[in-house]
ROSE-4610 file (N, C-alpha, C; in Angstrom, 1 decimal, always signed):
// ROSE-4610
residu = [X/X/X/X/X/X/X/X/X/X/X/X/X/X/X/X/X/X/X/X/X/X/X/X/X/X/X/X/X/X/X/X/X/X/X/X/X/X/X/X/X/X/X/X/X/X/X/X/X/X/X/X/X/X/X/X/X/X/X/X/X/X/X/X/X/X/X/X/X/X/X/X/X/X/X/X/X/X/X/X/X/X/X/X/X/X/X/X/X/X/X/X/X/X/X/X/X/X/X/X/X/X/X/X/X/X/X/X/X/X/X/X/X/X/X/X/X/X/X/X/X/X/X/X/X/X/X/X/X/X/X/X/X/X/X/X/X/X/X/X/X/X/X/X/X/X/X/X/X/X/X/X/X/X/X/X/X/X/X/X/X/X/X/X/X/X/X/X/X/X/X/X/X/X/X/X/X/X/X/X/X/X/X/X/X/X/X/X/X/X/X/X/X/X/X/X/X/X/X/X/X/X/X/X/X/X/X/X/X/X/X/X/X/X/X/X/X/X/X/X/X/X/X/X/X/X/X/X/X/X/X/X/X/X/X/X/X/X/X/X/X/X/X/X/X/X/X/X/X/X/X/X/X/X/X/X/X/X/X/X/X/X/X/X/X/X/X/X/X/X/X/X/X/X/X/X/X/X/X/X/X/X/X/X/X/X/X/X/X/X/X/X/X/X/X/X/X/X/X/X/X/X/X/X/X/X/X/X/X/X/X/X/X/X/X/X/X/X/X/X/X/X/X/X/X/X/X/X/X/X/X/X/X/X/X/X/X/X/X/X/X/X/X/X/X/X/X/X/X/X/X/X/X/X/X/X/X/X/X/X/X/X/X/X/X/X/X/X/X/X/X/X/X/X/X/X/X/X/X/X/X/X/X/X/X/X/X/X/X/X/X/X/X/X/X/X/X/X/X/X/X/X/X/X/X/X/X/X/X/X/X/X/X/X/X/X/X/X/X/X/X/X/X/X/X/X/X/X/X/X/X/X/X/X/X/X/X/X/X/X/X/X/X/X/X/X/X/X/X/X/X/X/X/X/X/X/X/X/X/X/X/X/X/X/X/X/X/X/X/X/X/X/X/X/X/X/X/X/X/X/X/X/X/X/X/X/X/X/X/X/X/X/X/X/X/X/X/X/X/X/X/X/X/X/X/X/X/X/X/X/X/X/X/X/X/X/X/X/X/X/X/X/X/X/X/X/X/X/X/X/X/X/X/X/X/X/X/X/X/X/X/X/X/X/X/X/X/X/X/X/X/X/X/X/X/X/X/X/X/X/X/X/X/X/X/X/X/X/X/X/X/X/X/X/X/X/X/X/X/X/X/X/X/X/X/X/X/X/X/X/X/X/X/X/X/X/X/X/X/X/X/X/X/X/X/X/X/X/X/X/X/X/X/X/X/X/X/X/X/X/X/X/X/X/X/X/X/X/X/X/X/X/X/X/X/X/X/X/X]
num = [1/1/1/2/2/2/3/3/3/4/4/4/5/5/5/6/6/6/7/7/7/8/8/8/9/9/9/10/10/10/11/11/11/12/12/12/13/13/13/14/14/14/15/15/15/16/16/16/17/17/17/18/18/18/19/19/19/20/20/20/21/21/21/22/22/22/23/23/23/24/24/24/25/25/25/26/26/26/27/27/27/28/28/28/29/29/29/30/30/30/31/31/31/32/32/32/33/33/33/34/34/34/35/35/35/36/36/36/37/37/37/38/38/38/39/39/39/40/40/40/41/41/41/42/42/42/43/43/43/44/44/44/45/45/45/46/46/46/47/47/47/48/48/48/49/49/49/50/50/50/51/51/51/52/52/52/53/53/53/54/54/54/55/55/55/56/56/56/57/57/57/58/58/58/59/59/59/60/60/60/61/61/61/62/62/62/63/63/63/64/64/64/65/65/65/66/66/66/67/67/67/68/68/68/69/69/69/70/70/70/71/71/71/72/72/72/73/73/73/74/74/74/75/75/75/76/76/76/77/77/77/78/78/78/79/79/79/80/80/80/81/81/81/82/82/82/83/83/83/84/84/84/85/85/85/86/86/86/87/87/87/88/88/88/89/89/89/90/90/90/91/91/91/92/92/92/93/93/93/94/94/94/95/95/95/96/96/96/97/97/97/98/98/98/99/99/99/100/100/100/101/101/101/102/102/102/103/103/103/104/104/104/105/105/105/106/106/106/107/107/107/108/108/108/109/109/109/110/110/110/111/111/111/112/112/112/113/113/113/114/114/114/115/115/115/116/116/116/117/117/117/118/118/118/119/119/119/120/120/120/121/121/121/122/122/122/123/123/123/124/124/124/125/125/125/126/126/126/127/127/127/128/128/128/129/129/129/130/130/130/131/131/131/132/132/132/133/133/133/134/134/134/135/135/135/136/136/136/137/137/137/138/138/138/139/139/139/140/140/140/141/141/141/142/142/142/143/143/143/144/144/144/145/145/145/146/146/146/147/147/147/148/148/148/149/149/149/150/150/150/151/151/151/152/152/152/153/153/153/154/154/154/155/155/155/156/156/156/157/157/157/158/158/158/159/159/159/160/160/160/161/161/161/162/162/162/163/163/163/164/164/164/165/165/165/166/166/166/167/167/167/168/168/168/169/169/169/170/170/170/171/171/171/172/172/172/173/173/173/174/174/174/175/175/175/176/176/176/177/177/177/178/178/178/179/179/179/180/180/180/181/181/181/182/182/182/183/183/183/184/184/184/185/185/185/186/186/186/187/187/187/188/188/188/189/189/189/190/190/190/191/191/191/192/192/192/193/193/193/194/194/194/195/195/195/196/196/196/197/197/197/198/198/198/199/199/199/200/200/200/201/201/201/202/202/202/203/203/203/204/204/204/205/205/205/206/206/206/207/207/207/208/208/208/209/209/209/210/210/210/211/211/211/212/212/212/213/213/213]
x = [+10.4/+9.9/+11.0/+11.0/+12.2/+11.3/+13.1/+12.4/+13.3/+13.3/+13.6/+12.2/+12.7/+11.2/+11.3/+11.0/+11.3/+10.3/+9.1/+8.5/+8.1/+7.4/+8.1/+6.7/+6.6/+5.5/+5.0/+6.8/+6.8/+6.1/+6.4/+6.1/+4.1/+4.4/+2.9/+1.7/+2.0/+1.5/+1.3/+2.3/+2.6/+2.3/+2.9/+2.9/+2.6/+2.4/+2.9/+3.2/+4.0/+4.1/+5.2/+5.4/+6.2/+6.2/+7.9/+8.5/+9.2/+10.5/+10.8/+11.7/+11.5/+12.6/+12.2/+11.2/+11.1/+9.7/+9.5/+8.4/+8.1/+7.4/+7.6/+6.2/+5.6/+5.0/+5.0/+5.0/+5.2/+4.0/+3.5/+2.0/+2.2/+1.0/+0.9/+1.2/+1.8/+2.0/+1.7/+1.3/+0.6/+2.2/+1.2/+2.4/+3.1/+1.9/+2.4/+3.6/+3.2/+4.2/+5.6/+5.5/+6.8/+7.8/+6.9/+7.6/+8.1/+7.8/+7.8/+8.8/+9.1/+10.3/+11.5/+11.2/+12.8/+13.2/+12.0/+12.3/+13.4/+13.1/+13.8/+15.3/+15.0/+16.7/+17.5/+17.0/+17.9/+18.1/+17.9/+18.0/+18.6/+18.7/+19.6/+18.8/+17.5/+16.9/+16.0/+16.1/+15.4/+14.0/+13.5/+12.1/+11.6/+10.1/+9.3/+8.1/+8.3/+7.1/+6.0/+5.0/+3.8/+2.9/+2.8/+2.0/-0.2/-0.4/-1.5/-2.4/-3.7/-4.7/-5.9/-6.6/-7.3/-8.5/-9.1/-10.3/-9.9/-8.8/-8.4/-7.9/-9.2/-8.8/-8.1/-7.8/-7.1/-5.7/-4.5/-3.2/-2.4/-2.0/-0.8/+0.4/+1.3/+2.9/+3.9/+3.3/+4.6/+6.2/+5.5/+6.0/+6.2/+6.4/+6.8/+8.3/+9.0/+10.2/+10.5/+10.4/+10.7/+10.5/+9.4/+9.2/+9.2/+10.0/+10.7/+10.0/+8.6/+7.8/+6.6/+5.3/+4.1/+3.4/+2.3/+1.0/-0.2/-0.9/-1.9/-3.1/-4.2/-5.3/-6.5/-7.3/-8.6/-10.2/-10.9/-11.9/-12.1/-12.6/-12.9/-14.8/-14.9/-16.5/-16.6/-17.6/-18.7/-20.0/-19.5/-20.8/-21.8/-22.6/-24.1/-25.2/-25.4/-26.0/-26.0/-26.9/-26.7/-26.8/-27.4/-27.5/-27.3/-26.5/-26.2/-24.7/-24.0/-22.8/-22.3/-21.5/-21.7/-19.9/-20.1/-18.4/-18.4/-17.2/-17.2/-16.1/-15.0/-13.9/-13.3/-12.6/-12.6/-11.2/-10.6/-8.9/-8.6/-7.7/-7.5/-7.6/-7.9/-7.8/-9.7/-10.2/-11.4/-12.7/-13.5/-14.8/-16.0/-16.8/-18.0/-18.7/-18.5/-19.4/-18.2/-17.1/-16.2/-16.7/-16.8/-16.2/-17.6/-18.7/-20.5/-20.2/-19.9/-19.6/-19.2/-17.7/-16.6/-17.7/-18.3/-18.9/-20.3/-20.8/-21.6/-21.3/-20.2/-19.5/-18.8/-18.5/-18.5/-19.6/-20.2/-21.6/-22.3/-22.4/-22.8/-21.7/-20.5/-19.7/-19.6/-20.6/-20.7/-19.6/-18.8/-17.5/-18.4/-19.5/-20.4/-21.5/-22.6/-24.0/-24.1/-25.1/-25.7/-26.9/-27.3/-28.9/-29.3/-28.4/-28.6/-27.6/-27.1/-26.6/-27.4/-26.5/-27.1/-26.0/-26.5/-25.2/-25.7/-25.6/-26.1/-24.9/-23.8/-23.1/-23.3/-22.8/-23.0/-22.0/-21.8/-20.3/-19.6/-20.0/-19.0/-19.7/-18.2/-18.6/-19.6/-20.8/-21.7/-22.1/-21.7/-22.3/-22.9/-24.5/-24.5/-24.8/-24.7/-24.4/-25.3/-26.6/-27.3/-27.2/-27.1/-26.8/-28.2/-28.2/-29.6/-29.8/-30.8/-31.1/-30.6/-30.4/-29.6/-27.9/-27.8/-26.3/-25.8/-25.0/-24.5/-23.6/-23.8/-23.1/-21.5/-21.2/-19.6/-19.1/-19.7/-19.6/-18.8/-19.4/-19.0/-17.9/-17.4/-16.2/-14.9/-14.7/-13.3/-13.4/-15.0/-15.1/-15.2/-15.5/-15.3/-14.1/-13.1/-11.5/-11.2/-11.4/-10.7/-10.7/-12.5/-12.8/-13.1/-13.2/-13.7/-12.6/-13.1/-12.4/-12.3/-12.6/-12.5/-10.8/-10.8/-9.2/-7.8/-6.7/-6.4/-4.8/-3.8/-2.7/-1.5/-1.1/-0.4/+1.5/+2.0/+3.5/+3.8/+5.2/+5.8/+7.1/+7.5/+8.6/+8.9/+10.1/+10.3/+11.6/+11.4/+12.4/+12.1/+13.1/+13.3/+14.5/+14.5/+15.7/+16.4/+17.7/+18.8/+19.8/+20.4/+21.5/+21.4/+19.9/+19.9/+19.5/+19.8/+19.7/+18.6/+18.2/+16.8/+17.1/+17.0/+17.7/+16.3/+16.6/+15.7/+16.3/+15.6/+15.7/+14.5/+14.6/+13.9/+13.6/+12.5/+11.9/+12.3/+13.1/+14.1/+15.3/+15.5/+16.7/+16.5/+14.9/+14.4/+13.9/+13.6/+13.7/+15.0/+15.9/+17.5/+17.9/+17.4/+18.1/+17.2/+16.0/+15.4/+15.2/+15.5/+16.3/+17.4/+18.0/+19.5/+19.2/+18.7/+18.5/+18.1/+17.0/+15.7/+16.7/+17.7/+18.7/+19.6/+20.3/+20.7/+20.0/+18.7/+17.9/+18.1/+17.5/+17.2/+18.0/+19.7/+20.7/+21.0/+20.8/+21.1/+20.2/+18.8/+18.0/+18.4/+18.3/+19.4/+20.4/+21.1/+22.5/+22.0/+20.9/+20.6/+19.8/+19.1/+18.6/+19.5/+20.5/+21.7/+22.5/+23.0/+23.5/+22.3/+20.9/+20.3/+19.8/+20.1/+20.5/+21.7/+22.7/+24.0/+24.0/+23.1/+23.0/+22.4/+21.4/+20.4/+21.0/+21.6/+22.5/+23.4/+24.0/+24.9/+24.5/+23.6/+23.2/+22.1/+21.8/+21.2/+22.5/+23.7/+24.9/+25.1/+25.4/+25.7/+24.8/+23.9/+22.2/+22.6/+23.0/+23.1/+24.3/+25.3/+26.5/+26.3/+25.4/+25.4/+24.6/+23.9/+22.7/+23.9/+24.2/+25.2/+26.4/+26.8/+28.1/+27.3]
y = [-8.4/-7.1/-6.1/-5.1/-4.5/-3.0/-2.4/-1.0/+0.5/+0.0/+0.6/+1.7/+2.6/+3.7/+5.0/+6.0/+7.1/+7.6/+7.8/+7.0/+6.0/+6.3/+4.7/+4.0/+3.3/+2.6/+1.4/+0.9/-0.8/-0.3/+0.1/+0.5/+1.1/+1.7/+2.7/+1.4/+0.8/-0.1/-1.5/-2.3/-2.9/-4.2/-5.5/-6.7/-8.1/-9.1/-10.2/-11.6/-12.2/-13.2/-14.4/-15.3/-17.1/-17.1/-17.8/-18.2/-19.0/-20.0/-20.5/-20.7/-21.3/-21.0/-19.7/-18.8/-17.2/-17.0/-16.1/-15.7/-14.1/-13.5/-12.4/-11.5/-10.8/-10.2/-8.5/-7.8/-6.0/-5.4/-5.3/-4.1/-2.9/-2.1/-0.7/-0.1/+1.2/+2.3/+4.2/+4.8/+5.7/+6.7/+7.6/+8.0/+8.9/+10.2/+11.2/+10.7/+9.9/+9.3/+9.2/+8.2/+7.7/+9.1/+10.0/+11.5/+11.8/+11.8/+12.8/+12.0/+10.8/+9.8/+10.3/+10.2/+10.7/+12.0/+12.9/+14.3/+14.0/+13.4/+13.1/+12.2/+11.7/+10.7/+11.7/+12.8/+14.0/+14.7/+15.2/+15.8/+15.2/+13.9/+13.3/+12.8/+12.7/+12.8/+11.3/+10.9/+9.8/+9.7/+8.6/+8.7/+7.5/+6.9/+5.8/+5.8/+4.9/+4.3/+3.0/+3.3/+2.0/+1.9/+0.8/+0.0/+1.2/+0.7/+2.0/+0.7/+1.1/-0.1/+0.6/+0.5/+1.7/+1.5/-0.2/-0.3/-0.4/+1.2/+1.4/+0.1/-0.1/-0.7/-0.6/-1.0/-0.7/-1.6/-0.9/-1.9/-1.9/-2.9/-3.1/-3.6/-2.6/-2.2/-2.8/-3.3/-3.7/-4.3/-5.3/-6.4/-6.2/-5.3/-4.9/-5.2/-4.8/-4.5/-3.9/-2.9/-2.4/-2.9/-3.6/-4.5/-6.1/-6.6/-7.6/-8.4/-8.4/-8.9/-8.8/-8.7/-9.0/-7.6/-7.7/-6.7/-7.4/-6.6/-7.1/-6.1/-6.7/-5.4/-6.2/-4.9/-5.6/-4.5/-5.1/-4.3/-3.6/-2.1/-0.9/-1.3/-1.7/-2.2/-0.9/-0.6/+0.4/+0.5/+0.1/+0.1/+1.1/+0.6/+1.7/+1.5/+0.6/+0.6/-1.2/-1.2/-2.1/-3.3/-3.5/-4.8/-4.7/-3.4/-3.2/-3.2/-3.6/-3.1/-3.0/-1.9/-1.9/-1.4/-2.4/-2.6/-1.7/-0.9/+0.5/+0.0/-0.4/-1.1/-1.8/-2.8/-3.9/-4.4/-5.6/-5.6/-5.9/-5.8/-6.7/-7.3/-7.1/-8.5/-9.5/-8.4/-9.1/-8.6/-8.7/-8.2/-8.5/-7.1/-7.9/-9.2/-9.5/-11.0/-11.9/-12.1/-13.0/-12.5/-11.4/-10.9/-11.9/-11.4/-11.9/-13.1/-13.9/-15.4/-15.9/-15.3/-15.6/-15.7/-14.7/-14.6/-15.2/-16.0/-16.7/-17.9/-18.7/-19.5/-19.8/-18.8/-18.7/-19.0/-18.4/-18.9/-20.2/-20.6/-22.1/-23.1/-22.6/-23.8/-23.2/-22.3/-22.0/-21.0/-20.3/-19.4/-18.0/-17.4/-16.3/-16.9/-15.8/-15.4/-14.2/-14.2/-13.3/-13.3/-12.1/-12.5/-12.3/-10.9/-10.9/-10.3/-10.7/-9.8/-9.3/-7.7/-7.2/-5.9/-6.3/-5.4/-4.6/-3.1/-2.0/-1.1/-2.0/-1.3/-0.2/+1.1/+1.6/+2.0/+3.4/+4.0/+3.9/+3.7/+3.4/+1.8/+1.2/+0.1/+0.3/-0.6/-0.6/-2.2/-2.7/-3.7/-4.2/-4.6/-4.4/-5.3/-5.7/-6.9/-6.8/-7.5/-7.8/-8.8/-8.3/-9.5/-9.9/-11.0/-11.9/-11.2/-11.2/-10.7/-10.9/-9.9/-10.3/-10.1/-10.3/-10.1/-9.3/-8.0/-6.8/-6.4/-5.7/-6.2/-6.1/-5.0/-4.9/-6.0/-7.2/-8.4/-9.0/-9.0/-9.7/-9.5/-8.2/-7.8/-8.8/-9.5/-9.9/-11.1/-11.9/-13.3/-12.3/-11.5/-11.3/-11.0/-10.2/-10.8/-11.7/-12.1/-14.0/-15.1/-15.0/-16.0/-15.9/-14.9/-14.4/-13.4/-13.2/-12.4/-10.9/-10.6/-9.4/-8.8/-10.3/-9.8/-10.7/-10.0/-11.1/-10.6/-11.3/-11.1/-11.2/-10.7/-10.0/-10.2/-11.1/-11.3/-10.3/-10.2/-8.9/-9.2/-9.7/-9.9/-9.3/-8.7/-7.6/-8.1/-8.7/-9.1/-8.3/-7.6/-6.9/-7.9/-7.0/-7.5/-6.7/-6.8/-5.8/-6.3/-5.5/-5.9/-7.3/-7.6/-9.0/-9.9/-9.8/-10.6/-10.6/-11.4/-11.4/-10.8/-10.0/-10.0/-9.4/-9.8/-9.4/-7.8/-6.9/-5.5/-5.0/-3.9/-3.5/-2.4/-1.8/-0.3/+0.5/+0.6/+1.8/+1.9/+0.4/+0.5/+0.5/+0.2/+0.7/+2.5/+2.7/+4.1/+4.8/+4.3/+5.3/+4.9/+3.5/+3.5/+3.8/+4.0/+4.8/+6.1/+6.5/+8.0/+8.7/+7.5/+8.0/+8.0/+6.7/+6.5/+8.0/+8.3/+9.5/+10.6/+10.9/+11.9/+11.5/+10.6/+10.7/+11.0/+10.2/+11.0/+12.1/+13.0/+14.9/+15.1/+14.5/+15.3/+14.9/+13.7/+13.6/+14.6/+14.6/+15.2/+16.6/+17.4/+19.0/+18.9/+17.9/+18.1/+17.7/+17.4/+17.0/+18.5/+19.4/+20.0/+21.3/+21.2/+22.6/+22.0/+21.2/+20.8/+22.0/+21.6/+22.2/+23.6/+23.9/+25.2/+26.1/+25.6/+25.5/+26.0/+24.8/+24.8/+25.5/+26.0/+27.2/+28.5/+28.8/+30.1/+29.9/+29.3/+29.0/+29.4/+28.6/+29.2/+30.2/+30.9/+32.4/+33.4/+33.1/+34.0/+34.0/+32.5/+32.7/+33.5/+33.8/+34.1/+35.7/+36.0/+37.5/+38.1/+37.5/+37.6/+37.5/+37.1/+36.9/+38.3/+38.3/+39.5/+41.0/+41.2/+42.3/+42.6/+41.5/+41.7/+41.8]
z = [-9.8/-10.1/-10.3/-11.6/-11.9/-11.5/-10.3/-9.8/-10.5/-11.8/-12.9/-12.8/-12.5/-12.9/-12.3/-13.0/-12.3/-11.6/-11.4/-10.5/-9.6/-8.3/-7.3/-7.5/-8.9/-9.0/-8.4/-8.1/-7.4/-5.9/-5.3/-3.9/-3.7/-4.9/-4.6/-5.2/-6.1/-6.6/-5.5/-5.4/-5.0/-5.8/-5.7/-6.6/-6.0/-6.6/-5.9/-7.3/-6.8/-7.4/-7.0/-8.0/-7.7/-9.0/-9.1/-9.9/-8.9/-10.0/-9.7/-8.6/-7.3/-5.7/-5.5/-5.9/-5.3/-5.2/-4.4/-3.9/-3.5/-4.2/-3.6/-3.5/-2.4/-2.4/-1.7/-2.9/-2.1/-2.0/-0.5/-0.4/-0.7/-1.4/-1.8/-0.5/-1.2/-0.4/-0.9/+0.4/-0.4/-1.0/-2.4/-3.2/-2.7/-1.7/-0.9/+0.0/+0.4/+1.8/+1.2/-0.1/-1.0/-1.5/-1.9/-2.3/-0.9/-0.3/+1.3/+1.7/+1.6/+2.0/+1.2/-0.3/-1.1/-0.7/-0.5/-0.1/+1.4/+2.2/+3.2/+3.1/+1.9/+1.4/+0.8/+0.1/-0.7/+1.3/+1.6/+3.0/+3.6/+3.7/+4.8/+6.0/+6.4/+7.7/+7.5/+8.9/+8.9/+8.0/+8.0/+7.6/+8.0/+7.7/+7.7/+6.7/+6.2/+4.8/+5.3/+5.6/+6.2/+4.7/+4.9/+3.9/+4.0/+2.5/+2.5/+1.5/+1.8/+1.2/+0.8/-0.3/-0.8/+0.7/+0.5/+1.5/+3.0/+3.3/+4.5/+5.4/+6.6/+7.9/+9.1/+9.9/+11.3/+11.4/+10.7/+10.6/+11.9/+12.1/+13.7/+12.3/+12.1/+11.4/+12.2/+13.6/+14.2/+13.8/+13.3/+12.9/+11.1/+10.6/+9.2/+8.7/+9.6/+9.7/+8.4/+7.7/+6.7/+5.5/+5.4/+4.4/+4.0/+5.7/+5.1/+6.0/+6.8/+7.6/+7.6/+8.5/+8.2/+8.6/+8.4/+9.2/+9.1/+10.3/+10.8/+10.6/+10.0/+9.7/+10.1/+10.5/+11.2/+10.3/+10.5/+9.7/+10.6/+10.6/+11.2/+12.0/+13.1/+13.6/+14.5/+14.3/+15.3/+16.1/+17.1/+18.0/+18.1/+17.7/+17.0/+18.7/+18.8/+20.1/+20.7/+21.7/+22.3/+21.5/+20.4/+19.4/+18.3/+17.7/+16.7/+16.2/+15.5/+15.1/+13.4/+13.3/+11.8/+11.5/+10.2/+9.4/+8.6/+8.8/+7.7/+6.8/+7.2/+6.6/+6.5/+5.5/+5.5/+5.5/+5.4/+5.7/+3.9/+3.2/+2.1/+1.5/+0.1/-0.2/+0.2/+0.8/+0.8/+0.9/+0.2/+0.0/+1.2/+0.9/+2.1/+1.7/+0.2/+0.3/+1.2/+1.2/+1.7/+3.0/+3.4/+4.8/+5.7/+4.7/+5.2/+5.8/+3.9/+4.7/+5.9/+5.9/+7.2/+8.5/+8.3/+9.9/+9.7/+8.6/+8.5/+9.2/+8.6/+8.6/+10.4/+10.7/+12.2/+12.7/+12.5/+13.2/+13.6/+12.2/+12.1/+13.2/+13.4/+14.1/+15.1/+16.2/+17.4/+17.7/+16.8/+17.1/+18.0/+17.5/+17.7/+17.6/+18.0/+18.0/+17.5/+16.0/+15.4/+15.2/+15.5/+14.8/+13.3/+12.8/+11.2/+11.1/+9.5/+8.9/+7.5/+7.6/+6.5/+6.0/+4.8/+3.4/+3.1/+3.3/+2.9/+2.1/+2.0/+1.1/-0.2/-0.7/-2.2/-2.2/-2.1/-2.4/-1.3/-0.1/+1.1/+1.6/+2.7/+2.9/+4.1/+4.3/+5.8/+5.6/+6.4/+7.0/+8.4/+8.2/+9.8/+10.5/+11.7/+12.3/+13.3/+14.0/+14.7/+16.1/+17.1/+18.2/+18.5/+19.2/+19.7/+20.9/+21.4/+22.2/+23.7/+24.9/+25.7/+25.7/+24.7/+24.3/+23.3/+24.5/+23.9/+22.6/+21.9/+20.7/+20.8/+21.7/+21.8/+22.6/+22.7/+23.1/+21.9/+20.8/+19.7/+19.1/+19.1/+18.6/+18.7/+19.9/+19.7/+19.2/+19.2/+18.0/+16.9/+16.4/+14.8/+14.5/+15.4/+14.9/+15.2/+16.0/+16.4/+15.5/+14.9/+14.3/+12.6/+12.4/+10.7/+10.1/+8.8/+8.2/+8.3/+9.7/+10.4/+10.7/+10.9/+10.8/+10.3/+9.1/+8.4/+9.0/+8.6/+8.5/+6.9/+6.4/+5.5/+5.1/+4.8/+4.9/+3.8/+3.7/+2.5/+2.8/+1.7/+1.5/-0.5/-0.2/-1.6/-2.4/-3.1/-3.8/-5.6/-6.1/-7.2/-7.8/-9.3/-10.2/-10.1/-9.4/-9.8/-10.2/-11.3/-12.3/-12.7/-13.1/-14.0/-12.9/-11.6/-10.6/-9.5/-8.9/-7.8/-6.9/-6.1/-4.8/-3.5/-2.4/-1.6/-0.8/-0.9/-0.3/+0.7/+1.6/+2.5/+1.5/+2.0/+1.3/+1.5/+2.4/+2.3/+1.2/+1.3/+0.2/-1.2/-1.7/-2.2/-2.8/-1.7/-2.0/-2.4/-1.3/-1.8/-3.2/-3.6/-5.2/-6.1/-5.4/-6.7/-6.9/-5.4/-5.7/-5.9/-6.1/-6.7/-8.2/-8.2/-9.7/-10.6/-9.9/-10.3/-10.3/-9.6/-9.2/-10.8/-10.8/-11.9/-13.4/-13.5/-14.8/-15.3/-13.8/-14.0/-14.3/-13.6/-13.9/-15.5/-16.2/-17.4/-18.6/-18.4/-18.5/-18.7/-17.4/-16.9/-18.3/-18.3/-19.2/-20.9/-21.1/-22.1/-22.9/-22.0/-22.1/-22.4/-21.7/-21.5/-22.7/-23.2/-24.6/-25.8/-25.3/-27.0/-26.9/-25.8/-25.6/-25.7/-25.5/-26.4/-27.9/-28.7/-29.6/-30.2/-30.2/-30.1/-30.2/-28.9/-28.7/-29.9/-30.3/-31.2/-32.6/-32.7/-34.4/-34.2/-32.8/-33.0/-33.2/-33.1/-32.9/-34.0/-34.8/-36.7/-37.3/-36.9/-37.8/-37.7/-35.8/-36.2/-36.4/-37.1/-37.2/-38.4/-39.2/-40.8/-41.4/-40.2/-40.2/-40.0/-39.1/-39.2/-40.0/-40.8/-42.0/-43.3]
């Protein structure tokens, strides 16, 4: 992945792919965060960049190490009442038909007890989850991460092309070279601009120099 761009599209975007002996996968990150990071690399001052997913979830970053390790995301469950529980959000990479299944699929092999599910998804996610009777629903919670797609885990490892070559980088060092990079543009840009301005003043001087003789 080449992080040629004057915008931080590699990062905000994020990619994945295999070729040959390589492997690489970069999770999205939000844009605000990525600006607010360079703002911080022109200043000098620490910063931190965490991975960002449109269909949210509940991330543990622990274990990221700057890009060059994992996270852990769980779908967002809410205890509605004693036999109720309902999924607002979901982890990556996975839809509530998958998510349904998962905990279908648990079921059948004794992982949990459910008594229904049901998808009332439209513009937000809701799914809601029914315990059997007797058995409180915030019971269920730690088989629906334990055992279904309630909760997934995430590797990131960032390999770019630089100078023709693969190389593996952290997102920080990502950021500094593409805010150097971006730092040199403007300034080519800046100097590109103050050249035709130059030029401008220049033949407005001939014009009234021709004008006054």
């Amino acid at each position: 992945e080449n992080i040629h761009s004057k915008n931080q599209l590699l990062l905000m975007l994020g990619t994945e792919g295999i070729a040959v002996g390589l492997w690489a996968k970069i999770l999205p990150h939000n844009f605000c965060e990525l600006l607010e990071a360079q703002i911080s690399i022109l200043r000098k001052q620490s910063f931190q960049v965490l991975p960002d997913f449109p269909a949210a979830g509940l991330m543990d970053a622990s274990s990221y190490n700057d890009g060059k390790g994992s996270i852990k995301i769980r779908a967002k469950i809410e205890v509605k009442d004693q036999s109720t529980l309902h999924i607002t959000e979901i982890p990556p990479a996975t839809t509530t038909e998958s998510l349904i299944s998962s905990i279908e699929d648990a079921t059948r092999k004794g992982k949990l007890k459910v008594r229904s599910i049901n998808d009332f998804t439209a513009e937000k996610i809701e799914i809601e989850i029914k315990s059997p009777p007797g058995l409180h629903a915030e019971k269920l919670v730690p088989a629906l991460y334990a055992f279904t797609g309630c909760e997934t885990s995430v590797s990131s490892r960032l390999i770019v092309i630089r100078d023709n070559r693969p190389v593996e980088m952290s997102v920080s060092e990502v950021l500094e070279f593409n805010t150097q990079q971006l730092v040199d543009l403007l300034r080519r840009e800046l100097e590109l601009k103050e050249q035709k301005l130059l030029e401008d003043l220049f033949f407005k001087t001939l014009v009234r120099i021709f004008i006054e003789n």
